[in-house]
C-alpha positions in Angstrom: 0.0 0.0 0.0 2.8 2.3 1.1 4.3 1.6 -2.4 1.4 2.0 -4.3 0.9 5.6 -2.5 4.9 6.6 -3.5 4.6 5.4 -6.6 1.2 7.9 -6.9 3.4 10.7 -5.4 5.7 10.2 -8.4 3.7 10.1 -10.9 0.3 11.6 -12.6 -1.3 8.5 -13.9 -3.7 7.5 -11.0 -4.9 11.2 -11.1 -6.0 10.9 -14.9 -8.8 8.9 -16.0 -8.6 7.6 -19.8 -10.8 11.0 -20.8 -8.2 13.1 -18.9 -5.7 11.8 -21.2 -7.7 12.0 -24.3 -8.1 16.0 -23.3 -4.5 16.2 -22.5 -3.3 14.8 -25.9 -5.9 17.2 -27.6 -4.6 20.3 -25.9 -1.0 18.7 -27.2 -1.6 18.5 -30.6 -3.5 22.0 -30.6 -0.3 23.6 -29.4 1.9 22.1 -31.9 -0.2 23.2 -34.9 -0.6 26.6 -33.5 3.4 26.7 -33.0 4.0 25.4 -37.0 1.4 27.7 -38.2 3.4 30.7 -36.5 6.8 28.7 -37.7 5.4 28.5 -41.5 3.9 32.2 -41.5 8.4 33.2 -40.9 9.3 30.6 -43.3 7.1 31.2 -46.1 8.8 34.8 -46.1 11.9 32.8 -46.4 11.0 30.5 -48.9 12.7 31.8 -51.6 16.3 31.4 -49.7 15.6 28.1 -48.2 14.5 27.4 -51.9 17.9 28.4 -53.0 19.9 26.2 -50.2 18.3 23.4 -50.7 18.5 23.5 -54.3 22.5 23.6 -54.4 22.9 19.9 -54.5 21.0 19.2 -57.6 22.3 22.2 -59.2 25.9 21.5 -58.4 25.1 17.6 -59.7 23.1 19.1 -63.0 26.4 21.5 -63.4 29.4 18.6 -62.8 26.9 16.5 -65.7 26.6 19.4 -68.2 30.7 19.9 -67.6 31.3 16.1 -67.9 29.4 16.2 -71.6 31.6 19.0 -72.3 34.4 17.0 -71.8 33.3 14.8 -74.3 32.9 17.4 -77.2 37.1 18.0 -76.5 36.8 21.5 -74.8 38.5 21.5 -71.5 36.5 22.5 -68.9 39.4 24.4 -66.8 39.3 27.1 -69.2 36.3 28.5 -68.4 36.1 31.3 -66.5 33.9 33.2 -64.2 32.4 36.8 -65.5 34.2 37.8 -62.0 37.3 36.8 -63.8 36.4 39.8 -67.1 39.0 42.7 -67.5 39.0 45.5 -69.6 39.1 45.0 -72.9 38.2 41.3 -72.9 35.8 40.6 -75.6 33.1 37.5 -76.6 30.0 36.7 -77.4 27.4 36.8 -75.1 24.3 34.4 -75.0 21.1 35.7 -73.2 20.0 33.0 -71.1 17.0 34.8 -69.9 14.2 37.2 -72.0 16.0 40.3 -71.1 14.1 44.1 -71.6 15.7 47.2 -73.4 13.2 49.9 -72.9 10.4 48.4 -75.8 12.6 45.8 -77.2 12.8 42.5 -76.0 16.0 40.0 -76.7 14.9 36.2 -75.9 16.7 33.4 -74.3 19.3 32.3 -77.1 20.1 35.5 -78.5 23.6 36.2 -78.5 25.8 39.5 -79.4 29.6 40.7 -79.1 30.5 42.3 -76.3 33.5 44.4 -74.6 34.2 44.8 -71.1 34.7 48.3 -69.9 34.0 50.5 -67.0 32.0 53.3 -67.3 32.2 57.2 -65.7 32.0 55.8 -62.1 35.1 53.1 -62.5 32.6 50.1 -62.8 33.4 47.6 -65.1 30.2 46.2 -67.5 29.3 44.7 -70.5 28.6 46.8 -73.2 27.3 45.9 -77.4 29.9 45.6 -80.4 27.0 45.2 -82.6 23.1 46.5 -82.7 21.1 43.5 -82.3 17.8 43.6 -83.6 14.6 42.2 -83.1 11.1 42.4 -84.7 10.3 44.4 -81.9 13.3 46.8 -82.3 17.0 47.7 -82.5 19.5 48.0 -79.7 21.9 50.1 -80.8 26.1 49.6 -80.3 27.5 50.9 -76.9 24.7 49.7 -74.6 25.2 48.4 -71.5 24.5 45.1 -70.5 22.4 44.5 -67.4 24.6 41.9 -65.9 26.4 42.3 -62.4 30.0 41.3 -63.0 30.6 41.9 -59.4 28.7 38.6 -58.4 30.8 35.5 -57.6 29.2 32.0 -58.4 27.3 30.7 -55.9 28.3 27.1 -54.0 26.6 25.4 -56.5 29.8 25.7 -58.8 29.6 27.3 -62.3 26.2 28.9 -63.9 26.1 26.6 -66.6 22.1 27.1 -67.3 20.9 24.0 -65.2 17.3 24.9 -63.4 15.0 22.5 -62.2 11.0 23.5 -64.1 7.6 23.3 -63.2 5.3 22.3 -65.4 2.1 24.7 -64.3 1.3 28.2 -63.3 0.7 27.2 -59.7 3.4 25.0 -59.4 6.0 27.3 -58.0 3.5 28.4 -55.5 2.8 25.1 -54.0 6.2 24.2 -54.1 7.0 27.2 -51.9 4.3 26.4 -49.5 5.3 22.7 -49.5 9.4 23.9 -48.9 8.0 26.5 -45.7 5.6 23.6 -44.0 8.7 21.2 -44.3 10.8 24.2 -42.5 8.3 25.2 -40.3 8.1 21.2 -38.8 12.2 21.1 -38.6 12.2 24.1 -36.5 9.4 22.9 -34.5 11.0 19.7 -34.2 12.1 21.4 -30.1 8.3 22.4 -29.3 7.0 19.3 -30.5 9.7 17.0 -28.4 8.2 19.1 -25.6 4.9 18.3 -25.7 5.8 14.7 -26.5 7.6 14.5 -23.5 4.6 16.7 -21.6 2.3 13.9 -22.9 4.2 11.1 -21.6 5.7 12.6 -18.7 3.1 11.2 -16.0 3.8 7.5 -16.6 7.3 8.8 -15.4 8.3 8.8 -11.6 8.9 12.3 -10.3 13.0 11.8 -10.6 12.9 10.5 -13.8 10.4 14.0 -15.0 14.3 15.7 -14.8 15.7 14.1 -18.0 13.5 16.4 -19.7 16.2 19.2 -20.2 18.7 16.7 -21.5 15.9 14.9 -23.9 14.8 17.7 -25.3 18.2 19.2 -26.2 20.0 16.2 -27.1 17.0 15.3 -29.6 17.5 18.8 -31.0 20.6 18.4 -31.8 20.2 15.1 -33.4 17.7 16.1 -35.4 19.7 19.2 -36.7 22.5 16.6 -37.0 20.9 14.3 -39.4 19.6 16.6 -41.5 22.9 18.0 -42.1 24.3 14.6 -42.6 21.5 13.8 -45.2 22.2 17.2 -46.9 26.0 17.3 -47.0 26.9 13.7 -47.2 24.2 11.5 -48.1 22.4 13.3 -50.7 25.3 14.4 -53.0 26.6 10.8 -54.1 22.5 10.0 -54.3 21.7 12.3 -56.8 25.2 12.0 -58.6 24.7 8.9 -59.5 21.3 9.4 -60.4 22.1 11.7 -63.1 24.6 9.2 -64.5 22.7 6.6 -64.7 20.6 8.8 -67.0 23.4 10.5 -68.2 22.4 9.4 -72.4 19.1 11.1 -71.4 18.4 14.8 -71.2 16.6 15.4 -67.6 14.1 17.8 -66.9 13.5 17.6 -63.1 10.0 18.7 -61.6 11.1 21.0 -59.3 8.3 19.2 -56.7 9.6 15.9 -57.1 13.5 17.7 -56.0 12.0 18.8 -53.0 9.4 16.1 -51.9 12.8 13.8 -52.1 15.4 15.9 -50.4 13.2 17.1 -47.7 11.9 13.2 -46.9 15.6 12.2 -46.7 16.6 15.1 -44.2 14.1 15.0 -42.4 14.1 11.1 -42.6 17.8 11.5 -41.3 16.8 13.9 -38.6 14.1 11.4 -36.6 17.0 8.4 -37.1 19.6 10.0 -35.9 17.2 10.2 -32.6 18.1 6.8 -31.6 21.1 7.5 -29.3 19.6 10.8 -27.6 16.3 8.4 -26.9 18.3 5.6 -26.1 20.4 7.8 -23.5 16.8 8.8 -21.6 15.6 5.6 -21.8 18.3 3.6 -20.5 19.1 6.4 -17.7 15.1 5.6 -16.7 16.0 2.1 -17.2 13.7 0.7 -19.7 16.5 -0.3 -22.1 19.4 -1.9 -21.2 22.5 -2.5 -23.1 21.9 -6.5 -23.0 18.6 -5.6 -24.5 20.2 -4.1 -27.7 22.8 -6.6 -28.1 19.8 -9.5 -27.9 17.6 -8.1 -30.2 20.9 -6.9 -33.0 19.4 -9.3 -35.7 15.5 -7.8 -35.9 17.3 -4.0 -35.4 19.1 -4.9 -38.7 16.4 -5.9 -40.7 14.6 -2.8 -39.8 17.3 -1.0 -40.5 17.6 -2.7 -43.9 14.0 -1.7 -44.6 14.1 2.1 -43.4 17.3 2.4 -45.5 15.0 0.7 -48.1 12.6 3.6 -48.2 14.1 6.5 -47.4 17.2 5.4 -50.3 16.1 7.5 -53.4 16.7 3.7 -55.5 16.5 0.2 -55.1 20.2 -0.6 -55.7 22.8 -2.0 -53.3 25.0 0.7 -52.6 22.7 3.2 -52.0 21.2 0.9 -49.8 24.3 0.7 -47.9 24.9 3.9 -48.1 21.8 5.0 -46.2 22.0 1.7 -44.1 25.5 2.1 -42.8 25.0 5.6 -40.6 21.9 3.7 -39.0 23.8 0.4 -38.0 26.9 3.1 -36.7 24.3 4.7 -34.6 22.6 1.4 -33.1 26.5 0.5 -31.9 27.1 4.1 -30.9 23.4 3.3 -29.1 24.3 0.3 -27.7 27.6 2.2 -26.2 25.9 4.6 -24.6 22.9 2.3 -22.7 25.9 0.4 -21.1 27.6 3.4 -20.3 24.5 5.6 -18.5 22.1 3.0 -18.2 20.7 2.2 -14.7 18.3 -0.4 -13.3 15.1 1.6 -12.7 14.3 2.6 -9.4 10.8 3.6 -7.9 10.6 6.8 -5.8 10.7 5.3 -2.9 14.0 3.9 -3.6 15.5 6.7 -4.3 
């Protein structure tokens, strides 16, 4: 009886009926949409940016391709240069890659003319027409001024070489936009939501075990910031590399949607996997897993490792497998590791 009364002390459960909790998880789930909503009205500002960094490894793999089939035609890569590289008096031909406006006339994508680099009254240097080029709408005469910023350096996804990702309808863009904010809005949730997970489940717990909530949430955080990174920086890159060679005799036009709904499912994939030793630290400090546990049970945490790997792998093949499957079976060791090194038998309050 004495136990039974401690044990109430601890914890909240014989204070809740089933309804209680039913409430409780409502009120839960409430705050956490509220918190994204206010999380996607910032990122949806954002969008474009976090558009623009997640876009760098497709257009640093569609750039690598398009400079590996120049290869092949003989011209040697190396000695192209950045238009941060121009100096006075360096001359070419310039291709528009863009419709481009000159008062009433407009030039369209493909168009080329000769150019000069100069500066102008102010010392800035700038492209400016060898040639009138003329359109049906027009003629620009010789000695304009090209609007391109020479001061820009490429951006980390290597050399401009034309590669962009398309949509295929008007509101296209849009929803990808709104899709790329939603998926922000959740990551930087991901601290809020741990809270209210651990709100949720926290009276089941005995009053000492309530403190681990400091340490879960944080450790989680960084996890989950961890394995998104991991996905972005070292997982995704060889993905997508060899996805584009194995189509390399095709010319691909990527949805734009498509990008996105697989980059953001592997980081955020990576994010909730790399979880497992920050869970598996709480846990075995609480003592609900045990090292011995993990070690027992190695065989069925493979094969569900093997099938997570299975889906979250952008193709079927085996080395893409692995390479999505070996980070998980590193972590289950480093998981292992960490239960025999914190973990404790569980002790009621009473016994504490």
């Amino acid at each position: 009886m004495k136990e039974l009364e401690s044990r109430r002390e601890g914890t909240e459960v014989g204070q809740m009926s089933f309804l209680e909790h039913l409430d409780e998880l409502r009120k839960r789930l409430v705050r956490s949409v509220l918190f994204i909503v206010v999380a996607f009205i910032g990122c949806f500002f954002a969008s474009q940016h976090i558009y623009e960094f997640l876009a760098i490894p497709i257009k640093r793999a569609l750039n690598e391709a398009a400079i590996r089939d120049m290869s092949k035609t003989g011209l040697d890569p190396s000695v192209i240069l950045s238009l941060t590289d121009l100096k006075v008096g360096d001359r070419g031909r310039f291709v528009f890659s863009r419709a481009t406006s000159f008062g009433t006339v407009a030039v369209q994508p493909g168009a080329s003319v000769e150019v000069v680099a100069a500066v102008d009254e102010a010392g800035k240097l700038g492209l400016y027409t060898e040639e009138p080029i003329i359109t049906q709408g027009g003629l620009v005469a010789r000695g304009v001024r090209l609007p391109v910023d020479l001061t820009v350096k490429p951006s980390d996804a290597g050399p401009d070489l034309g590669e962009k990702l398309i949509v295929t309808t008007t509101q296209e863009a849009f929803t990808l936009y709104v899709t790329v904010s939603l998926y922000s809005a959740i990551a930087l949730s991901i601290p809020f939501l741990l809270l209210q997970v651990w709100g949720f489940i926290s009276p089941a717990l005995y009053k000492h075990e309530k403190a681990y909530v400091t340490p879960f949430i944080l450790l989680s955080s960084v996890a989950f910031v961890g394995g998104a990174a991991f996905a972005y920086y070292i997982l995704f890159p060889p993905a997508v590399g060899y996805l584009l060679g194995v189509a390399e005799e095709f010319r691909p036009l990527l949805r734009a949607t498509d990008y996105f709904d697989l980059i953001t499912l592997i980081m955020l994939a990576m994010g909730i996997i790399f979880q497992m030793p920050a869970v598996t630290y709480v846990l075995s400090r609480i003592g609900i897993v045990s090292a011995s546990f993990l070690v027992k049970n190695w065989k069925l945490a493979l094969i569900i490792i093997l099938i997570v790997a299975a889906f979250v792998s952008p193709t079927g093949d085996i080395p893409n497998l692995m390479l999505f499957a070996l980070p998980m079976v590193v972590l289950y060791g480093f998981s292992i590791f960490i239960a025999w090194f914190f973990g404790k038998k569980r002790q009621t309050q009473a016994e504490v």
